[in-house]
C-alpha positions, 0 to 999 in steps of 0.5 A: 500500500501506497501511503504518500500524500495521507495526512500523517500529522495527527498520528500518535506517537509512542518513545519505544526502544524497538532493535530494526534491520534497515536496508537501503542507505548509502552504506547498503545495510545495518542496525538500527534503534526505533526511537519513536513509532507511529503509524506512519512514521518512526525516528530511527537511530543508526550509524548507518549514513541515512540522507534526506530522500533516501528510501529505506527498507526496515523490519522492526522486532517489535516485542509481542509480533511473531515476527519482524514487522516489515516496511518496504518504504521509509522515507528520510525525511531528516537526517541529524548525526545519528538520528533520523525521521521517516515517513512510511510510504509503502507498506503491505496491506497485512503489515500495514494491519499488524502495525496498526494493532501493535500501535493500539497496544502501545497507546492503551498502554501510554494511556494506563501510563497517563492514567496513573498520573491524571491528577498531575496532567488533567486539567482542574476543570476536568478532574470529576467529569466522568460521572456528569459525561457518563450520563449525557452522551451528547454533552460528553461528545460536544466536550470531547469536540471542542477538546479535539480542536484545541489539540488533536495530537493530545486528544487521545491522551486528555479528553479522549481518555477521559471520554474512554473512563466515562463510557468504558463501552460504546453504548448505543446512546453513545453511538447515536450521538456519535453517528447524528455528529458525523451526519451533520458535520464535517472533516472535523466531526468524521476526524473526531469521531474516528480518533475516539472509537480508538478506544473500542477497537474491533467492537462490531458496535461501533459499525454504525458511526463507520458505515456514516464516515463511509457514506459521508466521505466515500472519497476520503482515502485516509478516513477510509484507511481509518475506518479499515483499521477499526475493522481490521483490529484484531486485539492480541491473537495469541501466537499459539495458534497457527492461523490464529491471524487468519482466523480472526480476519474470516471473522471481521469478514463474516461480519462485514457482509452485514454491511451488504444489505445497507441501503447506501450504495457507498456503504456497500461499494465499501463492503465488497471491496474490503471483503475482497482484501481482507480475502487476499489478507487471509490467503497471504497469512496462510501462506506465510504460516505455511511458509515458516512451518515448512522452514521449522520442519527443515531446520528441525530434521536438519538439526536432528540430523547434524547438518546445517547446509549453511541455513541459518535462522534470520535476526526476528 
């Protein structure tokens, strides 16, 4: 997947310390330390000599994924003695998924992180909130908005969080109120709305408020991208299970045919192609399960058998 020309600014942040291969710089290939990751971009520190413009292949060993994240395209966007800042611009539709869900992890646990200190970060007028929000669906959204267009980046973290306390689940009061915003509003409503349901991943009740961002803005590749990772999102598949991925996305793709009988044809337009790629996504995964249970059983009966023939195991 292509990610050029998305809008990447209002994507979270995460400080990590993630060991990556990278390939692709002056000096062809090396290590690196991920400094700060994010869903379309990461701050990478190396000796390698990385210059503006140059792109560069990583695979990032990110703690609780199988195996090494894989990047085919990361731009330099700056360069400064050891350190440099890159934007994804091409990435696998699985891979794209897989850091979406590693990001979500990472960020619940920014927000655990920031709700241990929400006494110290919250502002005064915020602190007692949850139980006045908690009954007024409409109230708590109309607050959330005016907190998101004061600082989108910090949303998630502040009123976002805070929203997230006061409504632990997504009601179905909460998502009519939702869904009636994004019908009447604009950019900012969708946008809104979209970084809000980051705090119910993978919940089939947040369908309605996607399928109007879907029939709002049909042409809106990088609010469609979003609305994809909201369905993708698998939560954590445990790695005990060989098609546990695959799996999972059968799932969301059974699920999604209930799109197919909505009345607007953008909804349904959406529906058939996502459930054409999360086709594509299943048959790639089994076959990279496949893949690596052929490379064990090789490695496993050459070991047995003392010999190596120069394979050797890969760095994730």
């Amino acid at each position: 997947m292509n990610l050029k020309g998305e809008d990447q600014r209002t994507s979270p942040r995460v400080s990590v310390r993630f060991d990556a291969m990278v390939s692709g710089s002056v000096q062809s290939k090396g290590t690196g330390i991920i400094l700060d990751l994010s869903t379309s971009g990461c701050r990478i520190e190396s000796p390698l000599l990385m210059l503006p413009g140059l792109s560069l292949e990583l695979r990032i060993a990110i703690p609780g994924l199988e195996w090494a994240l894989m990047i085919d395209g990361a731009d330099v966007q700056w360069a400064d003695d050891d350190r440099a800042g890159l934007t994804f611009v091409r990435i696998r539709e699985t891979e794209r998924q897989r850091l979406s869900d590693a990001m979500a992890t990472l960020l619940a646990r920014k927000s655990e992180d920031f709700d241990k200190e929400q006494v110290k970060l919250v502002p005064v007028e915020f602190q007692g909130l949850e139980a006045v929000l908690s009954k007024d669906p409409e109230l708590a959204i109309s607050k959330g908005l005016v907190w998101f267009a004061q600082d989108r980046a910090e949303f998630r973290f502040r009123g976002g969080s805070l929203l997230n306390r006061a409504f632990p689940t997504c009601t179905h009061e909460f998502v009519t109120a939702l869904g009636k915003l994004v019908k009447a509003g604009g950019d900012t409503e969708a946008d809104f709305s979209l970084a809000l349901l980051q705090n119910y991943l993978g919940s089939t009740s947040t369908d309605g408020v996607l399928k109007e961002i879907v029939s709002r803005f049909p042409h809106d590749d990088r609010k469609l991208n979003e609305v994809r990772s909201s369905l993708n999102s698998t939560g954590v598949v445990s790695v005990s299970v060989e098609f546990g991925l695959a799996e999972a996305w059968q799932a969301k793709k059974e699920s999604l045919t209930r799109w197919l009988t909505d009345e607007r044809q953008a909804v349904k337009t959406f529906a058939e192609q996502h459930i054409a790629e999360l086709d594509r996504m299943i048959v790639v995964e089994r076959r990279r399960v496949e893949v690596e249970r052929e490379l064990r059983e090789r490695s496993r009966h050459e070991e047995e058998s003392g010999h190596d023939h120069g394979y050797r195991a890969k760095p994730f």
